[in-house]
C-alpha positions as CSV (number, residue, x, y, z in Angstrom):
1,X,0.4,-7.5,-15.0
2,X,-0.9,-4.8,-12.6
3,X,0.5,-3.9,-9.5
4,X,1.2,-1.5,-6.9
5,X,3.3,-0.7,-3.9
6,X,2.0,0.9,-0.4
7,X,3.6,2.0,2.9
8,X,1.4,2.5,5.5
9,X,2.4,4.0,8.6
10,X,2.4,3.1,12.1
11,X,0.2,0.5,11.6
12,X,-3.3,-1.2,14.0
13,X,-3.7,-4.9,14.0
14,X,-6.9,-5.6,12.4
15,X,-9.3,-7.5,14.8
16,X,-10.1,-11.6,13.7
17,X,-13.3,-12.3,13.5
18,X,-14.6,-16.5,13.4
19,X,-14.4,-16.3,9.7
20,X,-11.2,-14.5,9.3
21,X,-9.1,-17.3,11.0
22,X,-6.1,-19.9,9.2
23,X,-7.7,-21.6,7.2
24,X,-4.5,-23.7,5.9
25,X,-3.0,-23.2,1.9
26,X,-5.8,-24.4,-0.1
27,X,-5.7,-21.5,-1.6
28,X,-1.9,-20.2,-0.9
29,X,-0.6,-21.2,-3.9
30,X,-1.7,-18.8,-6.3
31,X,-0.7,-19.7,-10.0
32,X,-3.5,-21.9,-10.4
33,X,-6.0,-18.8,-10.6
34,X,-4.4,-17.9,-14.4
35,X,-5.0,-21.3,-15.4
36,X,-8.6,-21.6,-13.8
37,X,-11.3,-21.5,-17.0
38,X,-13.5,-20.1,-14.0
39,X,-13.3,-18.1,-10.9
40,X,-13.7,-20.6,-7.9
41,X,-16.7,-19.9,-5.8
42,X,-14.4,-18.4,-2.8
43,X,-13.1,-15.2,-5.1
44,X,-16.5,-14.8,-6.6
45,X,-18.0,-11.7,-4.7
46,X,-21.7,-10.3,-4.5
47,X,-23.1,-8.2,-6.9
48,X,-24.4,-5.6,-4.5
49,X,-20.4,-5.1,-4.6
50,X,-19.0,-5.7,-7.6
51,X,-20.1,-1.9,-9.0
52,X,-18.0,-0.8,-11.5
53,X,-16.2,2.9,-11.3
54,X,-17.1,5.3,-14.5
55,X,-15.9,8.9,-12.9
56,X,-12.7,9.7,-12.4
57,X,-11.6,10.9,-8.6
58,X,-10.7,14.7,-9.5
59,X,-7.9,14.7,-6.1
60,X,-5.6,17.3,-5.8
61,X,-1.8,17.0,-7.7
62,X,-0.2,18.9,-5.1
63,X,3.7,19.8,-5.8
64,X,6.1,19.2,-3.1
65,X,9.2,20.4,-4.8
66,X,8.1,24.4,-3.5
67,X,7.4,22.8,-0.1
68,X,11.5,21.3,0.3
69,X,13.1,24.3,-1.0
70,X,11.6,26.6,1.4
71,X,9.1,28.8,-0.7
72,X,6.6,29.8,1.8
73,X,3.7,30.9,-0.9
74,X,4.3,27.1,-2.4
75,X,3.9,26.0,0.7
76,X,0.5,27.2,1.6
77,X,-0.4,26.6,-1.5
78,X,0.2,23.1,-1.0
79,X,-1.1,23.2,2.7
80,X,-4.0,24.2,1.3
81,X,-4.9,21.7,-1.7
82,X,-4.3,18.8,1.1
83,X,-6.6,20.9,3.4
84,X,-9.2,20.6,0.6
85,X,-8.6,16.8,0.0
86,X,-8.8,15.9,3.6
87,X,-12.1,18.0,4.3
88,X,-13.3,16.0,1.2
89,X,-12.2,12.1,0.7
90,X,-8.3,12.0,2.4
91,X,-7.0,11.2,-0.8
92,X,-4.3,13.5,-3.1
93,X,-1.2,12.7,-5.0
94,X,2.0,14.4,-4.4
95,X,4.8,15.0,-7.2
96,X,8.2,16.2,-7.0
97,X,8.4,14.3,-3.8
98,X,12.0,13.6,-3.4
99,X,12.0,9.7,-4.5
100,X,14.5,8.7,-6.8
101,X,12.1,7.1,-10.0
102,X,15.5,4.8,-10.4
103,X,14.6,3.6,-7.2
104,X,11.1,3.0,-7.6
105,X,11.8,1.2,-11.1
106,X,14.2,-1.1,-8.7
107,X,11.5,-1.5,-6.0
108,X,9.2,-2.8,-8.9
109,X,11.7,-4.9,-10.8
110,X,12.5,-6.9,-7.1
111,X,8.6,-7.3,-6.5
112,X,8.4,-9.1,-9.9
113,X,10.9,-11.1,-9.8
114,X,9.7,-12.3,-6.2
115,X,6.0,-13.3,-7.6
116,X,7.8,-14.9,-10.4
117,X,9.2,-17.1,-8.3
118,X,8.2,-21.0,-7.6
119,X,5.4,-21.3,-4.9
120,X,7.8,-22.9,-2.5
121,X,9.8,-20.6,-2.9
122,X,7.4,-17.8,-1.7
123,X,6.2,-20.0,0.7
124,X,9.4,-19.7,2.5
125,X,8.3,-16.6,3.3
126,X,4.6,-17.2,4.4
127,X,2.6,-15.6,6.6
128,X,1.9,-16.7,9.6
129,X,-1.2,-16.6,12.0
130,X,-1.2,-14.0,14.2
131,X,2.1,-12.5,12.1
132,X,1.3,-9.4,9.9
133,X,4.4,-9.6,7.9
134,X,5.1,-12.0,5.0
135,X,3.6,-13.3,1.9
136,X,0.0,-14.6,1.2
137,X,-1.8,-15.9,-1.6
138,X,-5.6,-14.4,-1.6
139,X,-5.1,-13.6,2.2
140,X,-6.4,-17.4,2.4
141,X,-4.7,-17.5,6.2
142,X,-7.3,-14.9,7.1
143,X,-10.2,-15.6,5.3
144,X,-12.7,-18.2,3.6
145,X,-14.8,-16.6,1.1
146,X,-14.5,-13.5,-0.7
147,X,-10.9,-13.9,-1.2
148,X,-9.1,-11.2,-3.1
149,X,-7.8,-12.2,-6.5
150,X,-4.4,-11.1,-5.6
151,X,-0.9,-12.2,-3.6
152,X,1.1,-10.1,-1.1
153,X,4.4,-9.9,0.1
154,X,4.5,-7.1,3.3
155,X,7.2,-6.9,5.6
156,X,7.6,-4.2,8.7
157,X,10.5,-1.4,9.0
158,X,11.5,1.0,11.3
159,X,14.2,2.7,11.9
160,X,17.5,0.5,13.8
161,X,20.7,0.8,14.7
162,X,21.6,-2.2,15.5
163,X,20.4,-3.8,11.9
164,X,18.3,-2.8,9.0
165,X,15.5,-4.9,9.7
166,X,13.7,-5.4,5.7
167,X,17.3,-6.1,4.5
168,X,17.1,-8.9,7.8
169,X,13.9,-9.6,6.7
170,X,14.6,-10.8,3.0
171,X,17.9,-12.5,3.9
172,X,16.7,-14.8,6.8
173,X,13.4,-15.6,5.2
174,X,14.5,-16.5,1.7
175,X,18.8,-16.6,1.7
176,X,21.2,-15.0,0.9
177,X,20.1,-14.5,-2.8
178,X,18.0,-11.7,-1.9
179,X,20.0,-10.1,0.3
180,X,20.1,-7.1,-3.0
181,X,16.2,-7.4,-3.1
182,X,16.1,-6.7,0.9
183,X,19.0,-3.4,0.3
184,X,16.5,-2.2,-2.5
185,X,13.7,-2.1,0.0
186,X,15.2,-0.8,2.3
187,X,16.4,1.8,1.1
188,X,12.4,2.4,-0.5
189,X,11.4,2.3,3.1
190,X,13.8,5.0,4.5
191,X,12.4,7.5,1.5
192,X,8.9,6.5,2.3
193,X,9.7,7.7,5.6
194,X,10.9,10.9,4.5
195,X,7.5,11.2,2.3
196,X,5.7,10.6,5.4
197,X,6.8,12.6,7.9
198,X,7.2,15.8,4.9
199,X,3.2,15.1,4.3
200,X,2.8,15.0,8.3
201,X,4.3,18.2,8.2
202,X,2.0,19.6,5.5
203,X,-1.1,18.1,7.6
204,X,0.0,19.8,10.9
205,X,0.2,22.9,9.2
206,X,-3.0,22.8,7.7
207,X,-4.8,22.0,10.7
208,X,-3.0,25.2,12.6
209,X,-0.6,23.6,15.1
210,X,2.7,23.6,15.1
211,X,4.4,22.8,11.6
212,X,6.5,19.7,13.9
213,X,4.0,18.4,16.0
214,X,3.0,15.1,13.7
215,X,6.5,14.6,12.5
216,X,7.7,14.7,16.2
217,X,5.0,12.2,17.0
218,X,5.6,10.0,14.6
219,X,9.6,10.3,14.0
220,X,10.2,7.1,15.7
221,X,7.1,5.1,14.7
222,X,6.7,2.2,12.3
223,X,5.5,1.2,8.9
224,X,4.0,-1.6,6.5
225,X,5.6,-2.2,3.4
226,X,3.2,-3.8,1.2
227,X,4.0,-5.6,-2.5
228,X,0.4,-6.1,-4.0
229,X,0.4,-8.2,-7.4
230,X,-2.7,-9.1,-9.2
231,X,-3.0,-11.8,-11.7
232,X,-4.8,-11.7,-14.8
233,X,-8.4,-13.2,-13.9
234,X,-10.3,-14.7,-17.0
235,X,-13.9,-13.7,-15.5
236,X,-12.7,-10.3,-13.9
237,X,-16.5,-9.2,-13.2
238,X,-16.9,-11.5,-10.3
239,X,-13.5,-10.7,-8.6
240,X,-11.8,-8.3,-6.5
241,X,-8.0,-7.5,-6.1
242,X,-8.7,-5.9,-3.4
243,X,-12.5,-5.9,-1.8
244,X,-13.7,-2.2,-0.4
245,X,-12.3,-1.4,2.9
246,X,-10.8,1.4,5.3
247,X,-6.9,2.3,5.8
248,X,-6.8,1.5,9.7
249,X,-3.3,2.8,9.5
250,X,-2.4,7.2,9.5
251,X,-1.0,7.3,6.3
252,X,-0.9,5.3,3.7
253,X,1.4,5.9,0.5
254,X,0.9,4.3,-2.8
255,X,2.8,3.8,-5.8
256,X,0.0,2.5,-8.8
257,X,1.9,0.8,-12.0
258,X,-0.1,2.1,-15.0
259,X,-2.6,-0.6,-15.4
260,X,-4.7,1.2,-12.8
261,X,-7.2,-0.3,-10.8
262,X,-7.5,1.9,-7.5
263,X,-11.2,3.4,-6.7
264,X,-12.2,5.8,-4.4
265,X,-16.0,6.0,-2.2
266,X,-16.7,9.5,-2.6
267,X,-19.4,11.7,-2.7
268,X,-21.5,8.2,-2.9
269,X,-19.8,6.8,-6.1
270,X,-16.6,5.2,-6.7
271,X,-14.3,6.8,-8.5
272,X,-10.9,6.1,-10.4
273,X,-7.6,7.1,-9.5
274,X,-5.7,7.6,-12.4
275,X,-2.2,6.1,-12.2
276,X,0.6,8.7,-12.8
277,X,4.2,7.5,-13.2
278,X,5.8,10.6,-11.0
279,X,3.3,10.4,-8.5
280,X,2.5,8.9,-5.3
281,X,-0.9,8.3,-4.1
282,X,-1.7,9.4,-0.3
283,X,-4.5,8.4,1.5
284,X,-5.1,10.0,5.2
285,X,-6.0,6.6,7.6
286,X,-8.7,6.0,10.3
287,X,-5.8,6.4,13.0
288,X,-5.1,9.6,12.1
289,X,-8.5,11.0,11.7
290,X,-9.5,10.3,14.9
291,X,-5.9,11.5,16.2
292,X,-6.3,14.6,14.7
């Protein structure tokens, strides 16, 4: 099984082009692509993009645990390695970042259990058009070819008092069973957050304004949680998981299980990331680049 879980911060809603609308659940229901002996015409992709990544990305492992105690030298040490990455490709991976590993083993053992589940099930929680939260086999709402050999569960958070909106989330779309799946996630999101607005920190430093001046900005904004899971595909050199694209969002944050699987367009190649149990991957978005 390979799989992966990403927040993305303060999220843009993608535009819809003609063939990007509903398309209905032909293809929603997702276990049938392990027992396909072939991959249906819709996931097969061209060649022109199927190329296959040999190099390995060499992004920075930059240690956060200097940054939170208040070592100043560890600091700009830091400051700088993301500096680097950023002038380069946007992508590092940060370690000793403050997220419990019991919690992340949690996070993954919820997201399995939720793709395990019956279709209709899952399909309580569907996605609906013009909705960016919920679950989708192959993104087959959205599109009609090229489909992604992969289902998704994503769901919004930001910060409440009146309610903690993912726990909401899991317990009004699927019951009261998973009211310990939406308190897992929840608590995921709130020290994504705390990820995020550490790294925003980081970034405003390295671009030479004031250390507070992202994570004021964006101290009351909003997120994408994202569960990705990816079946095993019999004919995996026609598919995608996930088809080349750009992060519309500021920040995205990645946790990779150790299958692997993410590449990276840089310096005109694609490139590996290599999976690292203690890491998180972070990847600087479209919004903020043209923010900053």
């Amino acid at each position: 099984m390979d799989s992966s879980i990403s927040t993305l911060l303060v999220p843009q809603l993608p535009l819809e082009r003609e063939d990007q609308k509903d398309h209905g659940d032909s293809f929603l229901h997702t276990p049938f692509l392990q027992k396909e002996s072939s991959v249906p015409i819709n996931f097969i992709w061209p060649k022109r993009d199927l190329v296959v990544a040999h190099d390995e990305l060499r992004e920075p492992i930059v240690d956060l645990g200097g940054f939170f105690s208040g070592d100043l030298v560890a600091t700009q040490h830091a400051v700088q390695l993301i500096r680097a990455a950023c002038l380069n490709h946007g992508f590092f991976q940060v370690t000793n970042h403050g997220v419990d590993p019991r919690l992340v083993k949690m996070a993954y053992h919820h997201m399995d259990n939720f793709f395990k589940l019956p279709a209709s099930m899952k399909l309580r929680a569907k996605r609906t058009p013009g909705n960016m939260w919920g679950y989708s086999g192959a993104h087959a709402d959205r599109f009609s070819s090229k489909l992604p050999w992969k289902e998704t569960l994503s769901f919004g958070f930001h910060d409440s008092d009146s309610k903690p909106v993912v726990e909401d989330f899991f317990k009004s779309n699927l019951g009261m069973d998973f009211e310990q799946t939406g308190v897992v996630y929840q608590k995921y999101c709130e020290a994504m957050k705390d990820v995020a607005l550490a790294i925003m920190e980081l970034l405003a430093i390295s671009l030479g304004v004031h250390p507070l001046h992202y994570k004021h900005f964006f101290q009351d904004g909003s997120s994408i949680m994202r569960c990705n899971y990816y079946p095993p595909c019999k004919e995996p050199g026609l598919a995608f998981g996930t088809g080349p694209h750009c992060d519309p969002t500021s920040l995205t944050i990645l946790h990779q299980d150790q299958v692997g699987g993410l590449e990276v367009f840089a310096n005109n190649k694609w490139r590996n990331v290599r999976p690292r149990p203690d890491a998180l991957v972070i990847n600087i978005g479209d919004t903020f680049m043209v923010s900053a």
